[in-house]
C-alpha positions in Angstrom: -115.6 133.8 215.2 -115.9 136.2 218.0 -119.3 136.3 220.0 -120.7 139.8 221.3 -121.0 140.4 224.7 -124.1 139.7 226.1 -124.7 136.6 222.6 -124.9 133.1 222.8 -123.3 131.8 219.5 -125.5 128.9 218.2 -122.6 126.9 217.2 -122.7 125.8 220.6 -125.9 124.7 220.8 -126.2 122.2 217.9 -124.8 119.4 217.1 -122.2 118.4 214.3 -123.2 116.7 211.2 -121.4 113.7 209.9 -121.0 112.7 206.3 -124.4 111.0 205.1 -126.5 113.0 208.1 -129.3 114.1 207.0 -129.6 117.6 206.7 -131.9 119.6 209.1 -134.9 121.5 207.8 -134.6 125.2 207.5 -136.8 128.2 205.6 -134.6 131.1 203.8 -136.0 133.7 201.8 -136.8 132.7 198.2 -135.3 134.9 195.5 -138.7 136.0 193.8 -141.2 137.6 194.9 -140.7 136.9 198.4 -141.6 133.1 198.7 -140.3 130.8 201.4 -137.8 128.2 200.7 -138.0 125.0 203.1 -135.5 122.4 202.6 -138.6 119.8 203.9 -140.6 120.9 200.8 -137.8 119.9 198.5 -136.8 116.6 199.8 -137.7 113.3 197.4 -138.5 116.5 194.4 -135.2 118.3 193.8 -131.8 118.3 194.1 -130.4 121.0 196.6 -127.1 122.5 196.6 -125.9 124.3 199.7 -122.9 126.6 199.0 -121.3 127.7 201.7 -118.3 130.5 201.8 -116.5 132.3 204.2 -116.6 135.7 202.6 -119.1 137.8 200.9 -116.9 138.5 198.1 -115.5 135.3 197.9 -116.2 133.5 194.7 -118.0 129.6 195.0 
């Protein structure tokens, strides 16, 4: 993936995760009404699937 001039990519400033890692905490947007999702609020509760895909049209 191609950085723009001027950008730092953040892929080169974290670290790679090994199978059984723990995962690091992050926030996205929730899908309704415009709550918060934090992986830390989850954790011991629910299970959470991350999907991850290299296209936007791409189907998971």
């Amino acid at each position: 993936m191609a950085v723009p001039v001027g950008r730092t990519s953040v892929a080169n400033q974290t670290h790679t995760l090994k199978v059984g890692d723990r995962a690091p905490d992050f926030e996205l947007p929730g899908h309704r009404g415009g709550e918060k999702f934090r992986l830390s609020d989850a954790r011991g509760k629910k299970n959470v699937v991350l999907a991850f895909y290299a296209l936007d049209w791409t189907a998971t």
